[in-house]
C-alpha positions in Angstrom: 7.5 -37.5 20.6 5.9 -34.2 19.2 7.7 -31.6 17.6 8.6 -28.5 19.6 8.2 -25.3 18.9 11.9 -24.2 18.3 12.1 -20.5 17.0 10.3 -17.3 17.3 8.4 -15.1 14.8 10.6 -12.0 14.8 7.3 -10.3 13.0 4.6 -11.6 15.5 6.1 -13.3 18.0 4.5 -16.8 17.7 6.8 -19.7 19.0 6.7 -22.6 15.8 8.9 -25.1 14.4 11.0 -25.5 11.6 14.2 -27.5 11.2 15.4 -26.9 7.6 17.1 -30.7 7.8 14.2 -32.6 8.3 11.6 -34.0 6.0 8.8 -32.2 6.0 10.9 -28.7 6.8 13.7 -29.5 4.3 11.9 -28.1 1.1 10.9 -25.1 2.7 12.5 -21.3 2.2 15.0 -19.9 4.1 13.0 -16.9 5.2 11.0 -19.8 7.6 14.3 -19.5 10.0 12.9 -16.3 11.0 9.1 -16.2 10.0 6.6 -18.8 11.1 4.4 -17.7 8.1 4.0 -16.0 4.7 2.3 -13.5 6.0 4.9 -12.2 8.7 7.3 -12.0 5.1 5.6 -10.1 3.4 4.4 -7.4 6.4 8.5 -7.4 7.1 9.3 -7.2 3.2 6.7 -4.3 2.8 8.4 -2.6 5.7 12.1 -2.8 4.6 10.9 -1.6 0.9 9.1 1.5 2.8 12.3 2.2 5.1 14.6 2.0 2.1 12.5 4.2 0.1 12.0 1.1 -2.6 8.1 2.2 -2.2 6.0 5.3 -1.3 4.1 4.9 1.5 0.8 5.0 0.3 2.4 1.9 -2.0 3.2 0.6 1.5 0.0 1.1 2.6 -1.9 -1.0 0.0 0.4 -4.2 0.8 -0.3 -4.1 4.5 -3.9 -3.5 4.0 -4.3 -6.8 1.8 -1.9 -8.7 5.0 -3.7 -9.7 8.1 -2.0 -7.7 10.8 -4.7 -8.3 13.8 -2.3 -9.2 16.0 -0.8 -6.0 16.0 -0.7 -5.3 19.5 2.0 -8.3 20.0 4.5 -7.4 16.6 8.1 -6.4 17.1 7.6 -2.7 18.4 9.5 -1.5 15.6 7.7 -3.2 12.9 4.9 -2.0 15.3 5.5 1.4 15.2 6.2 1.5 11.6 3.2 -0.2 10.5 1.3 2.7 12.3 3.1 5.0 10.6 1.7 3.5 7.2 -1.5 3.0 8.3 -1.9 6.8 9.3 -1.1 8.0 6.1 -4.3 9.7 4.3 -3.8 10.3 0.5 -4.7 13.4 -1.2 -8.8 13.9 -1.8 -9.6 13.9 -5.1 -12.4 16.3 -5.9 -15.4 15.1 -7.9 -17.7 16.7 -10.0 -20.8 16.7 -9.4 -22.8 15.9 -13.4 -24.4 18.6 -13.4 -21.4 21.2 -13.5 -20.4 19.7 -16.5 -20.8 21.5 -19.9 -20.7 19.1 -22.3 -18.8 20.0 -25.3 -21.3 19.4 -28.5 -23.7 22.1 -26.4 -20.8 25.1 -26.9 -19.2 26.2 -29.3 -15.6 27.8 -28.3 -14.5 30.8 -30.0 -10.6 30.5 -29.8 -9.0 33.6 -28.8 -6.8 34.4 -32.0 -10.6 34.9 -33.9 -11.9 38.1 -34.0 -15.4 39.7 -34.3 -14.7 43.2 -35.3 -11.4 43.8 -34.4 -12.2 42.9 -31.0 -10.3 39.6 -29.6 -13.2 37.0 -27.7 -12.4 35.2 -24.3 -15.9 34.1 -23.8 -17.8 30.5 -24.4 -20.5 31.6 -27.0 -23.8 29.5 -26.8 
């Protein structure tokens, strides 16, 4: 006789086995009572650590990007709805420069302010 399926992802919902008393199941974390795989885990660790305020959320954001969360559609809606949330975040643009705009510094040479040219304090980049 086969094994049966026996508990329920609470991440994904997949139906798989695990009894913690038997040999192949008996060296195997607890966490496996309520996840049928690493993966479920970790998406469920990343989520408690974001709810708890343990990690920002574009912190968040990088975990569940490097977790395969395809099955979406069928996760706890909680964890569902959270995972959305994190997914939607958009961090800050960081402008660039384009090379051009940038003076390099051996072609200009800065006249600090406290110098003077004839009594008259400079604010200007001299070339």
């Amino acid at each position: 006789m086969g094994k049966q399926n026996n508990r329920t992802c609470i991440i994904c919902g997949k139906s798989y086995h695990f009894c913690p008393t038997c040999g192949e199941d008996s060296g195997k974390l607890s966490w496996y009572f309520i996840f049928d795989d690493k993966n479920c885990h970790d998406i469920y660790e990343t989520c408690v650590a974001y709810r708890d305020k343990n990690i920002t959320i574009a912190e968040a954001q990088k975990r569940i990007k490097e977790l395969n969360i395809d099955g979406l559609d069928n996760f706890a809606d909680a964890t569902k709805e959270q995972i959305k949330e994190i997914m939607s975040y958009k961090s800050e643009a960081i402008k660039t420069v384009d090379k051009s705009d940038v003076i390099k510094s051996k072609d200009v040479n800065i006249v600090k302010e406290s110098q003077k040219v004839n009594n008259t304090k400079i604010n200007k980049f001299k070339k």
